[in-house]
C-alpha positions in Angstrom: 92.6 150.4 83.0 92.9 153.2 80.2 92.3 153.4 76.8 95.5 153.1 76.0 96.5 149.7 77.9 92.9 148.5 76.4 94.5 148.3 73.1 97.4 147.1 74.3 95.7 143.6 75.1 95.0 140.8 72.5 93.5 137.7 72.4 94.7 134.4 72.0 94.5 130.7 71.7 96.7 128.8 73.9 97.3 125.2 74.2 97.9 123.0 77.4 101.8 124.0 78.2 103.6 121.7 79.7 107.5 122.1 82.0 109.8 120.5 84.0 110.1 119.5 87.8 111.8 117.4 90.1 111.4 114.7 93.0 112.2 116.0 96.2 113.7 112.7 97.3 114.5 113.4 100.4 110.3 114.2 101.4 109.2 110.3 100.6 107.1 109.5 103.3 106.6 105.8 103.1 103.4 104.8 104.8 101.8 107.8 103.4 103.1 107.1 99.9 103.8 111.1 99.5 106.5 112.9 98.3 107.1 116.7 97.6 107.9 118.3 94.2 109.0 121.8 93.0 106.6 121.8 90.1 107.7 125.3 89.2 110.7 128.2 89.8 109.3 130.6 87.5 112.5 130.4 85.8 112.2 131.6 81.7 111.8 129.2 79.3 112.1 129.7 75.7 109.2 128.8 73.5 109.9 128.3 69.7 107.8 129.6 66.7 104.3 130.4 68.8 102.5 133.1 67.4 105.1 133.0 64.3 107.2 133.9 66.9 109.7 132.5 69.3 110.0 134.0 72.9 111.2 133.2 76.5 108.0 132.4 78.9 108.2 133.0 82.7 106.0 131.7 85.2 104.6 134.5 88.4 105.0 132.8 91.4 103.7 135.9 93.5 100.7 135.0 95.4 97.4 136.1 93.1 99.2 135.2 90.1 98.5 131.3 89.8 95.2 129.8 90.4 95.0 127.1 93.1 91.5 126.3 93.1 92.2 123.3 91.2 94.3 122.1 94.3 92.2 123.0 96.9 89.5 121.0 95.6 91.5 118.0 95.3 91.1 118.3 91.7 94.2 118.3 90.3 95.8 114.1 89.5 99.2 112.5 89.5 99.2 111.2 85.8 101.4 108.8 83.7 103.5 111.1 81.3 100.2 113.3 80.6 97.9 110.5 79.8 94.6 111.8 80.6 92.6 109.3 78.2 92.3 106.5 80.7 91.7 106.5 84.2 94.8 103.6 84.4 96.9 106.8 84.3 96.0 108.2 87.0 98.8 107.1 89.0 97.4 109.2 92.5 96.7 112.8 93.1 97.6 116.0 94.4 97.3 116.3 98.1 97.7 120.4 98.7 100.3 122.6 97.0 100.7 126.3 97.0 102.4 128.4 93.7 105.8 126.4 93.5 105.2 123.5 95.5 102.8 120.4 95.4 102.6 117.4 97.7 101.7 114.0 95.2 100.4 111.3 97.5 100.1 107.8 95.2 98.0 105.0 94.7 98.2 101.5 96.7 96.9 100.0 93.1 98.9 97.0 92.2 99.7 98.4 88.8 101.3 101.9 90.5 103.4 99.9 92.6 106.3 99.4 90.8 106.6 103.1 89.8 106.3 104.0 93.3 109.1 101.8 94.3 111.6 103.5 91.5 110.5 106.7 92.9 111.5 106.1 96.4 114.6 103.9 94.7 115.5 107.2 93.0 115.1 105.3 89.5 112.0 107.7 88.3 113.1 111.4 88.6 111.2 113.6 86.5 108.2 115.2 86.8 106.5 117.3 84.5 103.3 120.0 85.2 100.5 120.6 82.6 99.3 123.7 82.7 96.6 126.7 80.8 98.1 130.4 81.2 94.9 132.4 80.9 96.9 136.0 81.1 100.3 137.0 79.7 102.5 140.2 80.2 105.0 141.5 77.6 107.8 142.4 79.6 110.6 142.6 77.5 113.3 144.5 78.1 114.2 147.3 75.5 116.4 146.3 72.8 115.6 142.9 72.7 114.7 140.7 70.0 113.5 138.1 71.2 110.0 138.7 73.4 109.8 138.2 77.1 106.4 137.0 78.5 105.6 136.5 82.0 102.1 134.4 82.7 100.6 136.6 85.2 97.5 134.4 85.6 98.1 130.8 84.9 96.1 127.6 86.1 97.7 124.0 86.8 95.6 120.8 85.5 97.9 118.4 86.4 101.3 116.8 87.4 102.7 114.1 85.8 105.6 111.3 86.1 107.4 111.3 82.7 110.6 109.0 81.9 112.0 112.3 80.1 110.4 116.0 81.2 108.5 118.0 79.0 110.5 119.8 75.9 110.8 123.4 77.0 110.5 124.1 73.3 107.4 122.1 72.8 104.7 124.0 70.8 101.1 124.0 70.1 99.2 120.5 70.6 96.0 119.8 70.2 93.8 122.4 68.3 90.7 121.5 70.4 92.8 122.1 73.8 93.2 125.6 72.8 92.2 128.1 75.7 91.5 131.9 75.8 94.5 133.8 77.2 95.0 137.7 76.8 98.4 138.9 76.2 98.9 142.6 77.6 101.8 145.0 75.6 104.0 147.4 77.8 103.4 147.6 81.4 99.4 147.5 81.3 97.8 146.7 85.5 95.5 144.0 84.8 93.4 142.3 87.6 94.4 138.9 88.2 91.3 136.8 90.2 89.5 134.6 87.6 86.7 134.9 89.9 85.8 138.9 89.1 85.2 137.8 85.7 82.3 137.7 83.8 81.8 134.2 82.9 81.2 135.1 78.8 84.2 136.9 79.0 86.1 133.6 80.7 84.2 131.9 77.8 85.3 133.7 74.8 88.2 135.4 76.5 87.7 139.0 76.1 89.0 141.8 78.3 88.6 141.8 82.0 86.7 144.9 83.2 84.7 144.0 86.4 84.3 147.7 87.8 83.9 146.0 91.6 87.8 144.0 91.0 90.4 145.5 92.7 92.9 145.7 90.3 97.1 144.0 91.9 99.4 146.6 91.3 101.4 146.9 88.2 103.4 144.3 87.4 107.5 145.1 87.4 109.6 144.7 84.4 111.9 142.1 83.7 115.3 141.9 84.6 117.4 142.9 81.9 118.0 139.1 79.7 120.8 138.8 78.1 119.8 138.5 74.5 119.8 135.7 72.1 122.5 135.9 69.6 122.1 134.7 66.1 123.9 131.5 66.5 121.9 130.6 69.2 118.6 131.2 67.5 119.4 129.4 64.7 120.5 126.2 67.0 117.5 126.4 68.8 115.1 126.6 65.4 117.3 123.6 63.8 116.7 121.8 67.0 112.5 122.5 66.8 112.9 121.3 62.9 114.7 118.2 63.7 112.0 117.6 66.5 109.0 118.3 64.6 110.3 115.8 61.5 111.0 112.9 64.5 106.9 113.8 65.5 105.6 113.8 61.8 107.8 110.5 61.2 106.5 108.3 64.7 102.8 109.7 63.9 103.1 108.2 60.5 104.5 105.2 61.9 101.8 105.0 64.4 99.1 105.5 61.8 100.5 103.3 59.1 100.4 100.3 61.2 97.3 100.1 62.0 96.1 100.4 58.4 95.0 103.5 58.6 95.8 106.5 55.6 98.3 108.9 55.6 95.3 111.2 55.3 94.6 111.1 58.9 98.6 111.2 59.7 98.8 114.1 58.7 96.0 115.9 59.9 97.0 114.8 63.1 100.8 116.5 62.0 98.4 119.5 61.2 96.9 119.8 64.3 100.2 119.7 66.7 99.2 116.5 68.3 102.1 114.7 70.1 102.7 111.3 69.7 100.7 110.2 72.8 98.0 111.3 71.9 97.7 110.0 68.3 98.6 106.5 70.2 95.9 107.1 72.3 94.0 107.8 69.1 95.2 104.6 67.5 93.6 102.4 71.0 90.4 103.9 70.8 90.3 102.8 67.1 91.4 99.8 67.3 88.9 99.3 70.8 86.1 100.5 68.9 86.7 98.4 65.8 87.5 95.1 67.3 85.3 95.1 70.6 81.9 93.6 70.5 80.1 93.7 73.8 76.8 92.0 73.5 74.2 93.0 76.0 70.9 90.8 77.0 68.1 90.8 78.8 70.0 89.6 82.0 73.1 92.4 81.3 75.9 89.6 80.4 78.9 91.0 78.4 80.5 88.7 75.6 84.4 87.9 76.0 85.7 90.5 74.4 86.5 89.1 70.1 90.4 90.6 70.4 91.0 89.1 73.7 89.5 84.9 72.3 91.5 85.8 69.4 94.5 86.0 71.1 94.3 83.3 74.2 93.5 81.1 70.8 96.9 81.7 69.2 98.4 81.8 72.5 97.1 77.9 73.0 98.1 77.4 69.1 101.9 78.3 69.3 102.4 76.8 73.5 100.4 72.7 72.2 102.6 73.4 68.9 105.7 73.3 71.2 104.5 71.3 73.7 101.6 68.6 72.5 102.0 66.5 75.4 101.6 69.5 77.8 99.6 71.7 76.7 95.8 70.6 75.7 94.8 72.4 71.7 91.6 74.2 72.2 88.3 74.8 70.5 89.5 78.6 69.6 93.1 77.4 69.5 92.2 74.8 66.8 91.7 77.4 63.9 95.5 78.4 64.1 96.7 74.9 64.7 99.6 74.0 61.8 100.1 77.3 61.0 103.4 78.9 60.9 104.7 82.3 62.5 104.4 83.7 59.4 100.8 83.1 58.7 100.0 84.4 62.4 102.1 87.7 61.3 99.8 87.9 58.1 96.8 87.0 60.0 97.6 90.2 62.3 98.6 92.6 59.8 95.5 92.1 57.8 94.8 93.2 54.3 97.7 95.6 54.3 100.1 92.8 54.0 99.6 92.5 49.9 101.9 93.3 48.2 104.8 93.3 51.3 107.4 90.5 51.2 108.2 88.1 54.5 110.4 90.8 56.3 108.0 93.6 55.7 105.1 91.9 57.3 107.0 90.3 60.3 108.3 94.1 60.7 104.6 95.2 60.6 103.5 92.5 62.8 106.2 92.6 65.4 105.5 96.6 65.8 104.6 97.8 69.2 100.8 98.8 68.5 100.1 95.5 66.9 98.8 92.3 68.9 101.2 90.2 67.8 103.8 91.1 70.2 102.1 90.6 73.0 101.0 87.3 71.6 104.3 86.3 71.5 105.8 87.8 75.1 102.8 86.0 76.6 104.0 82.7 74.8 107.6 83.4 76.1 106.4 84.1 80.0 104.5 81.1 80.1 106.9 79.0 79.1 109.0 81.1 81.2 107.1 80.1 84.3 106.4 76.6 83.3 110.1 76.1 83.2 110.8 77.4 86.2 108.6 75.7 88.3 109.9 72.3 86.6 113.4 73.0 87.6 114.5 71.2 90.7 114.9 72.9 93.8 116.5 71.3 96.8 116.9 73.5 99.4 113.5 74.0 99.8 112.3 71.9 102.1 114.7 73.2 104.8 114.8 76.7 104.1 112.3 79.4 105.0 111.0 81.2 102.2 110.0 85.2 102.7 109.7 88.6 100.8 111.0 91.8 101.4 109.8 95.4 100.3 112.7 96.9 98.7 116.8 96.6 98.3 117.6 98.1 101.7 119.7 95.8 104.5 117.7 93.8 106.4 118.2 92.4 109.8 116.7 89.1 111.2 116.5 89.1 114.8 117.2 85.7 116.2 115.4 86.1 119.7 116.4 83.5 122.1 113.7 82.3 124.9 112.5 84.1 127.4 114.8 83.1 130.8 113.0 80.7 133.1 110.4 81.3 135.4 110.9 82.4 138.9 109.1 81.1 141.9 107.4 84.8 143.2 107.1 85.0 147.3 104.0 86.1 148.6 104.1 89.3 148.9 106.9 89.9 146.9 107.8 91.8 143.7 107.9 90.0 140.3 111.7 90.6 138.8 112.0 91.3 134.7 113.2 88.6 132.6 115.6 89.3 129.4 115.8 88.7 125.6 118.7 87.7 124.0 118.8 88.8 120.4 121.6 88.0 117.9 121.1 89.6 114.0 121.7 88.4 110.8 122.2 91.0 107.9 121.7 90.6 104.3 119.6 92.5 101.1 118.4 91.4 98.0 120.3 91.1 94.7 119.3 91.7 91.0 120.1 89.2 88.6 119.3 89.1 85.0 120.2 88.7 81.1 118.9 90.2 78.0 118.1 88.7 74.7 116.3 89.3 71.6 114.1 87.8 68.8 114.6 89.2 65.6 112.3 89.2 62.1 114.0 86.5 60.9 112.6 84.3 63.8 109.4 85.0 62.3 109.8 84.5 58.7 112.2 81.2 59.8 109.2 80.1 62.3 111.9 79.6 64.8 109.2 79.0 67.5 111.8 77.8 69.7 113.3 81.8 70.1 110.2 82.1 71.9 109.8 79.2 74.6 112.8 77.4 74.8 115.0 80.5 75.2 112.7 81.6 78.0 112.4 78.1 79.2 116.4 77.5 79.2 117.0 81.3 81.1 114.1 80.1 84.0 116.0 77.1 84.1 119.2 79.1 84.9 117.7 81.7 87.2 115.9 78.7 89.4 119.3 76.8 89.3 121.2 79.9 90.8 118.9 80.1 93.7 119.6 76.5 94.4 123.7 77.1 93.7 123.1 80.8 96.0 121.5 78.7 98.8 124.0 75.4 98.9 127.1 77.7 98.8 126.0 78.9 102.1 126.2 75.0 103.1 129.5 74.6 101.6 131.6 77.5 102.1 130.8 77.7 106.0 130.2 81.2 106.3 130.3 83.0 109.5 127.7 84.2 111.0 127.2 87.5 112.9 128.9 86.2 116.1 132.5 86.0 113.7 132.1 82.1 114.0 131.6 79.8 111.3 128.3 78.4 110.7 129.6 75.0 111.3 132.0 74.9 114.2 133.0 72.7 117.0 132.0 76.4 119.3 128.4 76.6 117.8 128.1 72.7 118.7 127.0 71.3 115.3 130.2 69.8 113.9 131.4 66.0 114.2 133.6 63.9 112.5 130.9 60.6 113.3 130.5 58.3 110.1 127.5 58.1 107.7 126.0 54.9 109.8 123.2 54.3 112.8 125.9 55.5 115.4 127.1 58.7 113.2 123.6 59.6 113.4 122.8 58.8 117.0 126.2 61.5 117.5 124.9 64.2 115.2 121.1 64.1 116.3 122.3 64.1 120.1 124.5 67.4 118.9 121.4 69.1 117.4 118.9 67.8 120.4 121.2 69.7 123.1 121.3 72.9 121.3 120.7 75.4 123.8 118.6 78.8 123.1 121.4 82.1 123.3 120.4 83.2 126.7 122.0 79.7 127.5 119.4 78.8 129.8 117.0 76.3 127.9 117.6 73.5 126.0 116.0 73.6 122.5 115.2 69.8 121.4 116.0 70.3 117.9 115.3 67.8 116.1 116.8 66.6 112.7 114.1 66.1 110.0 116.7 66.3 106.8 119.7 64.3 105.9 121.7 66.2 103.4 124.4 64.4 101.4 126.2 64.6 97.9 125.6 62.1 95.4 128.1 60.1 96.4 126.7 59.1 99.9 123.0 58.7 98.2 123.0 54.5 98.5 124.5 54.9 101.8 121.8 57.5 103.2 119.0 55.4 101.3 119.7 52.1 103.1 119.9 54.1 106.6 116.4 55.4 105.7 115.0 51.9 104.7 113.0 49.4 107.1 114.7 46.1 107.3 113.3 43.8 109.7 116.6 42.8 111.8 116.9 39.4 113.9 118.8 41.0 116.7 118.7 44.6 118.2 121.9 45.0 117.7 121.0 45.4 114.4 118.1 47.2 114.7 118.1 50.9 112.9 116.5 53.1 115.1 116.6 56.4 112.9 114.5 54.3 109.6 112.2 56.7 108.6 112.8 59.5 111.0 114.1 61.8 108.4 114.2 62.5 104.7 116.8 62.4 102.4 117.8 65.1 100.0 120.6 64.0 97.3 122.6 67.8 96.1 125.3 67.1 93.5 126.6 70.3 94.3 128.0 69.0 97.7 130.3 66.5 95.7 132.3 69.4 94.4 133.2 70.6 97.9 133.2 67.3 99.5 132.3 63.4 98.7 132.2 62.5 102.3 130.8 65.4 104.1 127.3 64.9 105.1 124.4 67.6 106.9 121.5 67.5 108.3 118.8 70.1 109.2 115.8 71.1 111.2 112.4 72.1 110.0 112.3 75.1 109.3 108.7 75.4 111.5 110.9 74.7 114.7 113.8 76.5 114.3 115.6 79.2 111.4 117.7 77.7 109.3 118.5 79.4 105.5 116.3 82.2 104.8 116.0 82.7 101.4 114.1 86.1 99.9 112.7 87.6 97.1 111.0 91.0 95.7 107.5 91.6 97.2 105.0 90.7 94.4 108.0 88.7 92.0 108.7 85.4 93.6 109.9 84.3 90.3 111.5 85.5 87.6 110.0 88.5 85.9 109.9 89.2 82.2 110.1 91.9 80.3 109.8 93.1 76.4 110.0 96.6 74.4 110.4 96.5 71.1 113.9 96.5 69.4 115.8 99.4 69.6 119.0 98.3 68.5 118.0 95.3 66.4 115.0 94.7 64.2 112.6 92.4 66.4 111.5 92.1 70.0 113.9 92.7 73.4 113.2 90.8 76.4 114.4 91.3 79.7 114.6 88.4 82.4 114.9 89.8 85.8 115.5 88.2 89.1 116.3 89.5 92.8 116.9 87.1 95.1 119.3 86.1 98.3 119.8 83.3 100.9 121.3 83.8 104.3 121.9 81.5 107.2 119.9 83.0 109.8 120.5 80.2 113.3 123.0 77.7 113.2 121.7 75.6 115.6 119.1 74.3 113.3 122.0 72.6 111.2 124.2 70.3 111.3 127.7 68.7 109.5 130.0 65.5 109.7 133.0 65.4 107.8 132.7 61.6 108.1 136.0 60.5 109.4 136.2 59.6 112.3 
């Protein structure tokens, strides 16, 4: 390099940058849990007031020009929208990748599973790479204004799933993430390979000059970019302002809430820190001021202080509600009889003096707080408790199963195998066949919203936060049993274009609702044959099905009476159960079913979500109201699967 290129270089700090990428959908590879992004296109970027200066930023792609020793060590990890302060963020890591392309393979924890299954659902889209350009080139065309730079030696750290990708404009971060990079004027040669450097001059980022480098030839200009006009700029610099006010206001937010001065907001502001990171900040305060972990002679940790805390206001607010159900703890005692608003206070701490009712619920209901989460545990577990309480009646007969995803799903109904048959010495065994009918169905998302506002809290309207749950788990596990009996009462058909119950599928009679009515219908379902035809199946009737109307009737046919003649002897007593549905009476007051096990034969299979077989609840803090969101979520689906393990009567004969 000459003299005159030498001078041409300075030195500078630069941050971590970060840019967008996409999902290459159409690469998932399930059982490997990889997929394929284009983490970079080189394309130009423009880059507001760095240096004092905006610019556009381009990215080499041309082999030499991007370091991949990061990927080739296996170094380089899949994070959670650039999270790099827990290892919970590492959501897998980065399998091989070359200077555009990277292969992500993901974790099989249970916490990564859901995002995995809205990246193959198409759900989560963005990606966004973090990387440190250690060498820039001015290459900007004559005449323009604005500077062109093209990173000419650049190093990804790592790529990262982000709900909205990187802001091209973004500027500097943290102070301490600064790195070394040299930024060469004109149309200096430079040598590229971060390995012919002297490690001082990696260290404090001085000029390369290793005489045994061979030096990449020059690199060529630009092509000619059209320049920025005026109105452009001044769109783009209004834009960084309104950005930079939005990070300065959430930082102070953040800070503020946690009791902390607006000292250390806005040094933060100062330093270019982005709002993750002061919220990772935030945690490690909070962590280090309310954990005490006690360690012994024997090495036994303490419950963590925040954790009792909170299981003991949890127990407070659910015996409150429920005294008969829930049993007040030790812990729990200390917050018994006090109202929503003192636990609000209690959380917010000495900054609530001198704040009114609404300020401090506002305070306690924000999203770093521990108040929240207080009170979306409440609402889940009265969530769950209510669920399980609500009747179910299908149950017994049905068989329950999960599936993976929302894709079609086929059960195979396999018939049996066709009979034996007697082999001749000598002679050649012949194949026997299958005979396979399929029923189709997929899951379905249900759900409602609904929210619980400050006023909850300064009204203690502890109700907003059990029995509203309670009441929607109440309605989800009623629309499974609705979903499941309409299959009963609307007769679908099945895959063969029959109805379920039909005179050709052998399971419909018109017998009565007495010993000889079920003598008829058990003798239909004991003949069943398999669908190769060939064997008879023995079904046999364990559930008596009938609407409200019919339940005296169905009782006494299920009772033991001691009878002094056979004639009037009941046979069937005790054979079978009885399960009363008041949603038959709206289709019919006389119709009457019965079913198999479903051990012995398929009957209704009902499904939902692997991992959620109940409803699932979720919470964010308000967005569009003052207060707390929550989100109850439910995917579910029934299907009649065989119909020869059912049965129906309209009862008139």
């Amino acid at each position: 390099m000459d003299k005159k290129n030498k001078e041409q270089e300075q030195n500078r700090a630069m941050p971590m940058m970060q840019r967008a990428a996409t999902v290459q959908p159409s690469s998932i590879n399930m059982e490997e849990r990889t997929v394929r992004v284009q983490y970079t296109s080189g394309a130009a970027v423009f880059r507001q007031r760095f240096w004092d200066e905006d610019f556009y930023e381009e990215l080499s792609t041309q082999k030499g020009h991007v370091r991949l020793d990061r990927f080739q060590q296996g170094a380089v990890p899949v994070l959670n929208s650039h999270r790099n302060y827990d290892l919970s963020n590492v959501m897998g890591t980065v399998l091989e990748a070359d200077e555009t392309h990277a292969t992500l393979k993901f974790s099989e924890r249970a916490d990564v599973e859901g995002y995995w299954k809205d990246i193959v659902a198409g759900i989560i889209r963005n990606v966004s790479v973090g990387y440190v350009v250690h060498r820039f080139q001015d290459v900007t065309p004559d005449g323009d204004k604005v500077k062109r730079m093209r990173a000419i030696d650049w190093e990804p750290y790592e790529i990262s799933m982000v709900a909205v990708p990187a802001d091209a404009g973004a500027g500097v971060r943290h102070k301490e993430e600064n790195h070394p990079c040299i930024v060469i004027g004109g149309q200096a040669e430079t040598t590229l390979k971060g390995e012919n450097m002297d490690p001082k001059d990696k260290e404090n980022g001085a000029t390369r000059n290793d005489p045994g480098a061979q030096p990449t030839p020059a690199v060529q200009p630009a092509a000619q970019a059209p320049a920025l006009d005026q109105r452009a700029l001044d769109d783009a610099r209004a834009e960084a302002v309104k950005a930079e006010r939005q990070r300065s206001e959430e930082i102070r937010t953040i800070v503020r809430s946690v009791g902390l001065t607006d000292d250390v907001a806005e040094k933060h502001i100062k330093d270019g820190a982005t709002v993750d990171a002061v919220r990772a900040a935030v945690i490690e305060h909070l962590a280090k001021k309310d954990d005490e972990i006690t360690i012994r002679g024997d090495v036994r940790i303490t419950k963590d202080e925040k954790d009792t805390r909170m299981a003991a206001v949890e127990n407070a607010l659910l015996h409150r509600q429920e005294p008969g159900k829930v049993q007040i703890t030790d812990a729990g005692r200390q917050y018994r009889g006090m109202s929503l608003m003192d636990i609000a206070r209690e959380f917010v701490g000495k900054d609530a003096r001198g704040m009114n009712k609404m300020e401090i619920a506002g305070r306690a209901m924000h999203s770093t707080s521990d108040f929240p989460i207080i009170l979306a545990n409440v609402a889940n577990k009265s969530l769950r408790q209510a669920y399980a309480d609500t009747p179910r009646t299908f149950m017994p007969f049905a068989r329950q199963t999960t599936l993976p995803d929302f894709k079609p799903v086929t059960r195979g109904n396999l018939g049996n195998f066709t009979s034996l048959k007697k082999v001749e010495e000598g002679a050649e065994y012949e194949y026997g066949t299958m005979v396979e009918n399929g029923e189709t169905y997929r899951l379905a998302t249900y759900g409602r919203l609904f929210a619980i506002t400050r006023q909850a809290i300064v009204n203690d309207d502890l109700d907003a936060f059990t029995r509203v749950p309670a009441k929607m788990a109440a309605a989800a596990a009623r629309l499974e049993n609705r979903l499941v009996w309409e299959i009963i009462t609307s007769n679908p058909n099945m895959s063969d274009s029959v109805a379920l119950f039909n005179a050709a599928h052998g399971n419909l009679t018109n017998a009565l609702l007495n010993v000889a009515g079920l003598g008829t219908i058990r003798s239909l379902m004991r003949t069943q044959k398999d669908p190769s035809g060939e064997d008879v199946l023995n079904v046999m009737p364990k559930y008596l099905m009938v609407p409200a109307a019919l339940e005296t009737v169905a009782l006494q046919l299920k009772a033991q009476i001691i009878a002094n003649t056979t004639t009037a002897v009941n046979p069937y007593a005790s054979s079978f159960d009885v399960i009363v549905e008041p949603l038959l009476d709206a289709a019919s007051t006389t119709n009457f079913f019965m079913a198999a096990d479903p051990s012995q034969i398929d009957t209704i299979e009902y499904a939902y979500l692997e991992g959620e077989t109940m409803p699932y609840l979720e919470s964010r803090e308000g967005f569009t109201r003052d207060g707390v969101e929550f989100k109850v979520r439910h995917d579910f689906v029934a299907k009649a699967i065989d119909f020869r393990g059912l049965a129906k009567s309209t009862n008139n004969a």
